[in-house]
C-alpha positions in Angstrom: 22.8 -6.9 7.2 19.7 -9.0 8.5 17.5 -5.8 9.2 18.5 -4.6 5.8 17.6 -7.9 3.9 14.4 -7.8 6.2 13.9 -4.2 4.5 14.0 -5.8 1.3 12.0 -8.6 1.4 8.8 -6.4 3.3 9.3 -3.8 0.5 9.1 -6.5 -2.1 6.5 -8.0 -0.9 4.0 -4.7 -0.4 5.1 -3.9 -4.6 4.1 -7.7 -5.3 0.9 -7.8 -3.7 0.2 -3.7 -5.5 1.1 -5.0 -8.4 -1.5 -7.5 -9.0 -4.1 -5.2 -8.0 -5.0 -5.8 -4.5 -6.0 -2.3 -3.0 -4.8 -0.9 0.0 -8.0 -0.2 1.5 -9.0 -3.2 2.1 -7.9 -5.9 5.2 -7.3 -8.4 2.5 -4.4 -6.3 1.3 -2.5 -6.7 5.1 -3.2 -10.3 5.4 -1.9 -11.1 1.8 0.9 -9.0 2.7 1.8 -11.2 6.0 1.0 -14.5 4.1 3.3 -14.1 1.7 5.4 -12.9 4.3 5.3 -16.2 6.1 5.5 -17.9 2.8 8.8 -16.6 2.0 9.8 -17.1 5.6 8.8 -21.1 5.2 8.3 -22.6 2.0 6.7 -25.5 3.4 4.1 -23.4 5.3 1.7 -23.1 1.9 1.1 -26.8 1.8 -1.1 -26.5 5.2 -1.9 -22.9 4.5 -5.3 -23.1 6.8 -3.4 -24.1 9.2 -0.1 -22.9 9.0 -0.6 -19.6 7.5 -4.0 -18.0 8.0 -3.8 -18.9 11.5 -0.8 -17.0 11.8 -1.7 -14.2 9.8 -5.1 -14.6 12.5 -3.3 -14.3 15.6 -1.3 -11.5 14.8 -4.6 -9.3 13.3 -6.9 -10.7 16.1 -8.7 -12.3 14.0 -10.0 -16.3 12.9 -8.6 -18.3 10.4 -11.4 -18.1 8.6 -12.0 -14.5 7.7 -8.4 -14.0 6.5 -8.8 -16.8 4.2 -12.3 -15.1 3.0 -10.4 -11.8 2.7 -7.4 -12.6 1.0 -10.0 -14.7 -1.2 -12.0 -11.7 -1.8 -8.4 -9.6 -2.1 -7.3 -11.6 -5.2 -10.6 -11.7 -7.3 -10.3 -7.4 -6.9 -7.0 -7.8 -7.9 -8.0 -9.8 -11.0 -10.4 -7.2 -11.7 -8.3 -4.1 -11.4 -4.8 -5.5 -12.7 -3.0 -4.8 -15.7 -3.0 -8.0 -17.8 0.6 -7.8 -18.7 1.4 -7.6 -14.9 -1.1 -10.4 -14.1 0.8 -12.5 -17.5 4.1 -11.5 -16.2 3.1 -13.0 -12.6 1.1 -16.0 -13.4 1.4 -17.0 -17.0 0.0 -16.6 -20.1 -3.4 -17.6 -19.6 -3.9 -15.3 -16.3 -6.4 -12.9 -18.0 -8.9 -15.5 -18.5 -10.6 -15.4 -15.7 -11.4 -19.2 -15.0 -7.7 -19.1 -14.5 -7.7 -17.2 -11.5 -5.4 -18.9 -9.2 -7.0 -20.3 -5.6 -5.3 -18.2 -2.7 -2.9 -21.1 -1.7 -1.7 -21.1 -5.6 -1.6 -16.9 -5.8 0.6 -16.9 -2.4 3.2 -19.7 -3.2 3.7 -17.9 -6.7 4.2 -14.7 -5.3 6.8 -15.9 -2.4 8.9 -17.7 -4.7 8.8 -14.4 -6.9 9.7 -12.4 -3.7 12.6 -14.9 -3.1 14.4 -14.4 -6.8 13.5 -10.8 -6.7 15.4 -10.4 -3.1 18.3 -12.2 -4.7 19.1 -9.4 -6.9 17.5 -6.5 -5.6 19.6 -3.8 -3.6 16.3 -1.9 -2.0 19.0 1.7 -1.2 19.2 1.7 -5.1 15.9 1.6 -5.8 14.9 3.9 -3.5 17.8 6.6 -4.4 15.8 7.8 -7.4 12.8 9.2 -4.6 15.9 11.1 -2.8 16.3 13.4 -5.8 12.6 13.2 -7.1 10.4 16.1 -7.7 6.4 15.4 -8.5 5.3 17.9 -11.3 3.1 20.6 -10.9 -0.1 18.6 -12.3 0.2 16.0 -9.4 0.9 19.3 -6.9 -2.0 20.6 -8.3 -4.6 17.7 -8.1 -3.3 16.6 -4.7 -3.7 20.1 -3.6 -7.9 20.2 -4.7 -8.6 16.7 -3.5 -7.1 18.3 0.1 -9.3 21.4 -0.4 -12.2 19.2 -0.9 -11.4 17.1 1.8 -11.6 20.5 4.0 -7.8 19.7 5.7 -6.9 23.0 6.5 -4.3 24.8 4.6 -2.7 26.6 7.1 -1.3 23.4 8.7 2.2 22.7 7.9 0.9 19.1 7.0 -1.5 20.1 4.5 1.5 21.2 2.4 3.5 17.6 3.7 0.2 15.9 2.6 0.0 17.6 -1.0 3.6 16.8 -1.3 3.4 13.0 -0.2 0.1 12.7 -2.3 2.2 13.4 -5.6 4.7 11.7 -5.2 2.5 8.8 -4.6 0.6 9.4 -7.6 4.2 9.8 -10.0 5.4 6.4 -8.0 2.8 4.8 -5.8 5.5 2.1 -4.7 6.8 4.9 -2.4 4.0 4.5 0.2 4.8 0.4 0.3 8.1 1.0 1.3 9.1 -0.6 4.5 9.5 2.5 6.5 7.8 5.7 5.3 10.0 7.9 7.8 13.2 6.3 5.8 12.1 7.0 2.2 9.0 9.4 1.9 8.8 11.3 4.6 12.7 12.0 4.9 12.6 13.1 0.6 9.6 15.9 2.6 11.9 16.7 5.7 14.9 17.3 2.7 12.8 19.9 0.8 11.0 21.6 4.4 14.4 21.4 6.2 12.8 19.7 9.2 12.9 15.7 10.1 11.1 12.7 9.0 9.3 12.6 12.7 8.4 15.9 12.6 6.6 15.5 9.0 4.7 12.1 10.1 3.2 14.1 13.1 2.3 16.8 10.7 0.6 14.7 8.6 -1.2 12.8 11.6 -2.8 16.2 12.6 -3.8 17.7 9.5 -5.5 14.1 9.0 -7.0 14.0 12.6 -8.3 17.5 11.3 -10.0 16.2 8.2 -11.1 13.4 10.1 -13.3 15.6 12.6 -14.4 18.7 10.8 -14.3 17.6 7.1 -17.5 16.8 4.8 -18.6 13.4 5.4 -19.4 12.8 1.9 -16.1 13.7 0.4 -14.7 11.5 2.8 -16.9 9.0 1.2 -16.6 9.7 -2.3 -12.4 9.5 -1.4 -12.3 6.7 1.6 -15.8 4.8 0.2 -16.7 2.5 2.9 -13.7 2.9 5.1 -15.5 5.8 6.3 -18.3 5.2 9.2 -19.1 6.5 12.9 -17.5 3.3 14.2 -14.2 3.0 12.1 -11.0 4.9 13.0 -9.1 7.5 11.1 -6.7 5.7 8.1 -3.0 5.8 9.2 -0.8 8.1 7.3 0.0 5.6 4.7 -3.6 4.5 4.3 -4.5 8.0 3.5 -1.6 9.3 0.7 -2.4 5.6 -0.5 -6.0 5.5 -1.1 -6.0 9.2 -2.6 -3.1 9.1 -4.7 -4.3 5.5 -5.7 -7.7 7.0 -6.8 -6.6 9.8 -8.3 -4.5 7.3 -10.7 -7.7 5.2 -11.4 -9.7 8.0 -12.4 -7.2 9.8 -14.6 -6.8 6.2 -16.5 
């Protein structure tokens, strides 16, 4: 029951922080993510949030205090930027589009663990999820998530080129799929369902037709999809990362 509550609350948390805009492409996004976390863990934590939170959230990223607080900072003015205003209304009131309103990070954090809290009250996490078992992206999302990979140069005779195309549509019908707590659990098992294989063997797929990209694709398509993520001294994106920032893209630019 604990591990399934905990399931809850970390999906909860990664559609909270989506919703208000903060992208998953940036190291703000994780350390809002554990704030909030440790917010909802402690309620008493946000009134000594330098201290109590950010140096957590430090410690676990090997980081200082000081550039998580500068991140999440900078996290929440994208957000602002990027948001719908209804979500942004629905989260912080009816003045949030304006943007002097902007709430400070300590403010932004304690609103969205208290959210988290009644949300986790009420919200079964299998029944949500149950609607991705059965799911089937359309053709258009097939088809777009399909080019972007051609243009990306992953080759398409790897079984995880067609995983990828797959995972990318989805993502692009629902991106809440990719915050779920455990991709093996919700995305990659609706993939093993329609391939007949297993959730482990899909995320290793996917890990080597990205390792592929990674070392013989175009540089600037990476760039043009990945933007600064992408450099001779940064690592490959983790699965998530990568159907994530694509599918996320793709929904910005057909907005």
């Amino acid at each position: 029951m604990k591990a399934k509550r905990e399931r809850i609350t970390n999906w909860v948390i990664s559609k909270a922080v989506h919703d208000i805009g903060i992208p998953a492409n940036i190291t703000g996004y994780y350390y809002m993510i554990e704030a909030v976390k440790i917010a909802v863990d402690n309620e008493t934590a946000v009134s000594g949030i330098t201290n109590n939170i950010y140096a957590t959230v430090a410690e676990r990223f090997c980081t200082t205090a000081r550039r998580v607080s500068d991140s999440i900072a900078r996290a929440i003015a994208i957000g602002w930027e990027r948001a719908e205003l209804y979500t942004l209304d629905s989260y912080f009131g009816h003045d949030a589009y304006n943007a002097i309103a902007m709430p400070a990070s300590e403010e932004c954090i304690r609103i969205l663990a208290e959210r988290v809290r009644l949300t986790c009250e009420k919200t079964d996490v299998e029944t949500v999820f149950s609607k991705h078992a059965i799911a089937s992206s359309n053709v258009k999302n097939q088809d777009l998530a399909t080019r972007v990979l051609n243009e990306l140069a992953v080759p398409a005779h790897l079984k995880g080129f067609h995983y990828l195309a797959d995972a990318i549509a989805l993502a692009i019908d629902d991106i809440d799929i990719v915050f779920s707590y455990s991709l093996s659990k919700v995305l990659y098992q609706i993939i093993a369902d329609r391939y007949n294989t297993t959730p482990g063997r899909v995320e290793y797929a996917i890990r080597y037709a990205i390792e592929a990209c990674w070392d013989l694709g175009d540089l600037d398509a990476l760039k043009s999809w990945f933007e600064y993520t992408v450099s001779p001294w940064k690592g490959k994106p983790s699965n998530g990362e990568f159907i994530a920032m694509i599918a996320d893209t793709i929904r910005r630019r057909l907005d």
